[in-house]
N, C-alpha and C positions, 0 to 999 in steps of 0.2 A: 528418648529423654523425657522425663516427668518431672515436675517441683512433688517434692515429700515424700519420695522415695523409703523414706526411713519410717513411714505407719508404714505397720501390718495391714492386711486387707480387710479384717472386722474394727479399725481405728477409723479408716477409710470411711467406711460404710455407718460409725459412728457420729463422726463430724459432719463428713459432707451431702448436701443434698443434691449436688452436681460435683463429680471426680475429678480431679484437672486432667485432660486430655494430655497424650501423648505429642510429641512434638521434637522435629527436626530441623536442620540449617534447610530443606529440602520444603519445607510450610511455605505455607502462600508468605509474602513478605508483610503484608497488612496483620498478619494475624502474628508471623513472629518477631515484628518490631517490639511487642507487647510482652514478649518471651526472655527476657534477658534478665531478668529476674534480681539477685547479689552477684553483680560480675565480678568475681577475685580476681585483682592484680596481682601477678610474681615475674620476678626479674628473671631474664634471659638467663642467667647465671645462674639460678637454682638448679643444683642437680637432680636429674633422675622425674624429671616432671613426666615421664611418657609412664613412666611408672606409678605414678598418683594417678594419672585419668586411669588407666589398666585395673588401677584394684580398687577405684570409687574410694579414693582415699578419704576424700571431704567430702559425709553428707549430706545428700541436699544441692551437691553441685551441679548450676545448671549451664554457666558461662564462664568462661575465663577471659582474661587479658596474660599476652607474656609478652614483657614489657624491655623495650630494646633504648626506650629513652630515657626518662627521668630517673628509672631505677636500677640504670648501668651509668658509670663515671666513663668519663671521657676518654681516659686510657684502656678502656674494658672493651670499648665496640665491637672490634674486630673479634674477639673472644668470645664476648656475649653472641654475636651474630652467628658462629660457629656452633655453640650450645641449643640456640635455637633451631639450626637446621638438621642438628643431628637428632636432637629429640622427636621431633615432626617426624624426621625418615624412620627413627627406628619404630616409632608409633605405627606410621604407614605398612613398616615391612611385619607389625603384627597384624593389623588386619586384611593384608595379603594371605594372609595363612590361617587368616578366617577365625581368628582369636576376639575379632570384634566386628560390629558393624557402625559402618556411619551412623544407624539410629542409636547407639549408643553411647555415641561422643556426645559431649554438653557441646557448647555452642565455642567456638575456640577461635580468639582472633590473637594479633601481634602488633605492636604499636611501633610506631616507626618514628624516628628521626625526620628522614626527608624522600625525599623520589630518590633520588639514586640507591638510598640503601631500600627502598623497597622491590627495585627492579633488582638486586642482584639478589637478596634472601630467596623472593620466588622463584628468579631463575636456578638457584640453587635446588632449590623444593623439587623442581618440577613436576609431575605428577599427583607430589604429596601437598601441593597445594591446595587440594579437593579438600584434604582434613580439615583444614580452617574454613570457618565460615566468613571470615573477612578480616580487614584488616582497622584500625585507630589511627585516624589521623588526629595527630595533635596539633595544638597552633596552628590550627586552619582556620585560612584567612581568604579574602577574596583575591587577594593577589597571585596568591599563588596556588590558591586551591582545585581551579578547573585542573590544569595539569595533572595532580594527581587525580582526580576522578576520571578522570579520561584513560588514565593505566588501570585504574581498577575497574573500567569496563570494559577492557582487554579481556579482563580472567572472568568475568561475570557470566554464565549464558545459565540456560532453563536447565539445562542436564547439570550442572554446576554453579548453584548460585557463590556467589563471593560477594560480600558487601562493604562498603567504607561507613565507616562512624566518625565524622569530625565531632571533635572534640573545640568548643570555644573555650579560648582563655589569652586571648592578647591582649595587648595595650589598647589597641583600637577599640575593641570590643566593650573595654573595661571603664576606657576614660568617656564622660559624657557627652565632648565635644563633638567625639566620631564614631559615637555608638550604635549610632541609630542609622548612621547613613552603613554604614559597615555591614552591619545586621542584615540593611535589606538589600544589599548587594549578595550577599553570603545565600539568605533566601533563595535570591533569584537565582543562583547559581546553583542551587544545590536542587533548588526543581527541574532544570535542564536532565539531571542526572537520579529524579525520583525511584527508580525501579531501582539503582543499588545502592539506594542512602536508606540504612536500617533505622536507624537514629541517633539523635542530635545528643550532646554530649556537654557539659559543664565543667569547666576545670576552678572546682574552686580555690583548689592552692595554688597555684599559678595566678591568680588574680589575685587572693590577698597576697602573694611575694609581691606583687607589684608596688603593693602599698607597705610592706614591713610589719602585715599583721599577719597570724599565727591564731585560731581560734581556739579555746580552749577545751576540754569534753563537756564544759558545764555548760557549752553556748552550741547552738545552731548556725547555720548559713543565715539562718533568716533573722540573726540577732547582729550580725553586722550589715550595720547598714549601707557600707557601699557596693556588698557582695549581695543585700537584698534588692535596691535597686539595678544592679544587673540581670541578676534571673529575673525582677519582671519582665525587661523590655524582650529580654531571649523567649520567655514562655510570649509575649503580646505577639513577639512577629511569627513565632515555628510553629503556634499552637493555633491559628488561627481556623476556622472554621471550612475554608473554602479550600485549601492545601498544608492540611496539616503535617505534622511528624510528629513522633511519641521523643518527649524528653526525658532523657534521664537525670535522676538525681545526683548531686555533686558527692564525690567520696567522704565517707565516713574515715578517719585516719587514728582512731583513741580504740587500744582494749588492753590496758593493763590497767590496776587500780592505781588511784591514790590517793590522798588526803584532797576533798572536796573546798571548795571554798566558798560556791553558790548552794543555793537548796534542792533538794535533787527531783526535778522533773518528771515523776513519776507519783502523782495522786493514791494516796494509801484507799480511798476510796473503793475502788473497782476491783481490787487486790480480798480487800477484805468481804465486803459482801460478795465476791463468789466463792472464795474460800479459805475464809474466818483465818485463824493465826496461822495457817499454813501458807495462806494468801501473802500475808506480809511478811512472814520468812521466806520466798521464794521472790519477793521483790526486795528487800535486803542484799542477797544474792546478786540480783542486775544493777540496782547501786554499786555493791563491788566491783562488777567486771565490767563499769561503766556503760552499761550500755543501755539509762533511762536515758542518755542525751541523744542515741543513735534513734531509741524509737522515736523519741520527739523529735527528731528531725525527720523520721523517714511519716510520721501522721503528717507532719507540715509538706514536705515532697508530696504526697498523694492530695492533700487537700488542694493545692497550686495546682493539679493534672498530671507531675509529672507521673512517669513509670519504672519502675527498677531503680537501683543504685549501685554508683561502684564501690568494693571495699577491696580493705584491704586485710582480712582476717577471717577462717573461716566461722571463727564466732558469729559472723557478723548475718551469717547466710540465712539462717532459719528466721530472725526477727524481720527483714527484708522480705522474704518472700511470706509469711506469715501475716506480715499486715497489711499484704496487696490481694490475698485472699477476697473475694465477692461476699459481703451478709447475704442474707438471704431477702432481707428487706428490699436491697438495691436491685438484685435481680432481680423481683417480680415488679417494683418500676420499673426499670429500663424493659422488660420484657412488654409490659403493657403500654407503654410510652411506644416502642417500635411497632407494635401489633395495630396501635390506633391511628398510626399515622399515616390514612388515607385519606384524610380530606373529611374525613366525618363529621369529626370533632375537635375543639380547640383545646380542651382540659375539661382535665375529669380527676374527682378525689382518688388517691392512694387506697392501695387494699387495706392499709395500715390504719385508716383514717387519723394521719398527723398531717397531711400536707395536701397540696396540692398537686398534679402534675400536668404541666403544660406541656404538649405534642411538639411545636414547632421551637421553644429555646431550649429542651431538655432533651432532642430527639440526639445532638451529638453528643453529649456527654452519656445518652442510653446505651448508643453503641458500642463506645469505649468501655462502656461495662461489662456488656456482649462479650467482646474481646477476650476481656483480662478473665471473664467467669469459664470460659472455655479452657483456657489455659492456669490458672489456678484455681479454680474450682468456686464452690459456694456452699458455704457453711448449711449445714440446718438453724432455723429460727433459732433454737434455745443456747446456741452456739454463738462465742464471738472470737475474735485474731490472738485475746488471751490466752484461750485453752490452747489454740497452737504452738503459742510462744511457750506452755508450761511442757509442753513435749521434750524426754531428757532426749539429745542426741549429744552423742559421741564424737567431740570435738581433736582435732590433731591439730597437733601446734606447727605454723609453717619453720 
């Protein structure tokens, strides 16, 4: 599995001045926390999913979610739980016959309801539990969370990694009074269990339900402000220096048009001087299919630290992994920032001469850039996340 699958190999060799590396459920987990790139959500219930990962239906795909809670109704469970384990087997009984390899599966987890319904789908699985690379907990909470991380380090070992991703999005979590103490109970617990927690997870619609709010495409997460004050305290306690985790972005949920009501979030500026009225006919275009509010939310996600995001459309994949791309600028900091940091020297100017770069507060954010440059690549200089996003791929409607 690769992000941008969809360049040809002289595009490749065009843009990037570092390739994104190859990459499986099977990577070290520090480096594929960083890997999960546009996770698409689809319900248990969608038929024929073994048949979309089999023929690379959606470009560019590099993670999925299939989804057994919020996206199946209460009467469905038992049905939906069924769809999902026959998909999984029949997926499995094609790469028994050697139609595919695990390097070739994107990253493929399943979201569960509660512990019981996660012990019987895998008991059900068995074997083909291998295919998935882990599972979604949602509504995890300190209450009840050790339990389940404790069954998913059951299935976990080196020849088979399986990972859990809690997802926050409770009341605890949400409300101020027991947010903080919540959080760093969840922390602590989730360090107990650091080798199969991939990464920390944001529910932002389950938070604003909480509250009765509904955001629109023209606003961001980080324009409501009880859902901004949340993700600070979640990035202050998970992202912290000394035991971090890679967080991901909260779902993006808009991609039809419609009649706008704010101004549209996307600066004609950058559009036009790279490329003059074709520029702003091709940003016209992302106004329609709304998705100037997805980039600005997903430049506000990267600029807070977080990593990847969930969607729920495959429109949504290329602009997400497109602007988590490395410049080339930030490489050759972060490369020189980790190169320096032996004790030498305390700061030293940018090869760029705009800035500064200080060794000891810049040396964690260098390596996260390490990271993400390995696995999504680094542009050449005269290159920026635009020219990616102007790449036509071939979208299929779910």
């Amino acid at each position: 599995m690769r992000f941008f699958t969809y360049f040809y190999g002289n595009e490749m060799e065009q843009y990037f001045y570092l390739k994104p590396q190859s990459f499986s459920k099977y990577s070290n987990r520090e480096l594929l926390s960083y890997g999960l790139g546009a996770t698409l959500y689809m319900p248990a219930l969608r038929p024929n999913i073994h048949q979309e990962i089999l023929s690379n239906k959606h470009d560019g795909l590099t993670s999925l979610v299939i989804d057994l809670e919020d996206a199946v109704g209460d009467n469905e469970v038992n049905r939906a739980e069924r769809f999902l384990v026959e998909e999984i087997l029949k997926l499995f009984g094609e790469l028994k016959k050697g139609y595919l390899s695990f390097e070739d599966l994107p990253l493929m987890f399943f979201r569960i309801r509660n512990l019981e319904q996660f012990k019987r789908v895998t008991e059900q699985l068995g074997d083909a539990t291998r295919l998935l690379t882990g599972v979604v907990l949602p509504k995890f909470s300190a209450e009840t969370g050790e339990e389940l991380l404790t069954e998913v380090q059951k299935l976990h070992s080196e020849q088979h990694p399986f990972y859990a991703m809690p997802i926050l999005e409770t009341a605890k979590v949400i409300q101020k009074e027991t947010r903080m103490e919540e959080l760093l109970k969840i922390k602590h617990q989730v360090d107990q269990y650091k080798e199969i927690v991939l990464n920390i997870r944001i529910g932002a619609t389950d938070f604003c339900g909480l509250y009765g709010i509904r955001r629109s495409a023209d606003t961001t997460v980080y324009d409501i402000t009880v859902l901004r004050d949340c993700i600070t305290d979640i990035i202050n306690v998970f992202q912290r220096f000394e035991s971090p985790y890679v967080v991901s972005g909260p779902v993006w949920e808009y991609f039809s048009a419609k009649k706008r009501m704010l101004k549209p979030q996307l600066r004609q500026t950058p559009f036009r001087e790279r490329y003059g009225e074709e520029g702003l006919k091709w940003r016209s275009r992302l106004l329609d299919d709304n998705l100037d509010g997805l980039i600005r939310e997903t430049i506000m996600d990267i600029a807070n630290g977080l990593t990847g995001k969930t969607i729920i459309h495959p429109s949504h994949i290329k602009i997400v992994q497109a602007l988590n791309v490395v410049s080339y600028e930030e490489y050759i900091d972060a490369s020189n920032i980790v190169k320096a940091a032996t004790g030498e020297i305390g700061v030293m100017k940018s090869e760029f001469a705009n800035k500064m770069n200080e060794i000891k507060p810049h040396y964690y954010w260098a390596k996260k850039i390490l990271f993400k440059s390995q696995l999504y690549g680094v542009l050449h200089e005269q290159f920026t996340n635009i020219d990616l996003i102007k790449k036509e791929v071939y979208v299929s409607h779910p």
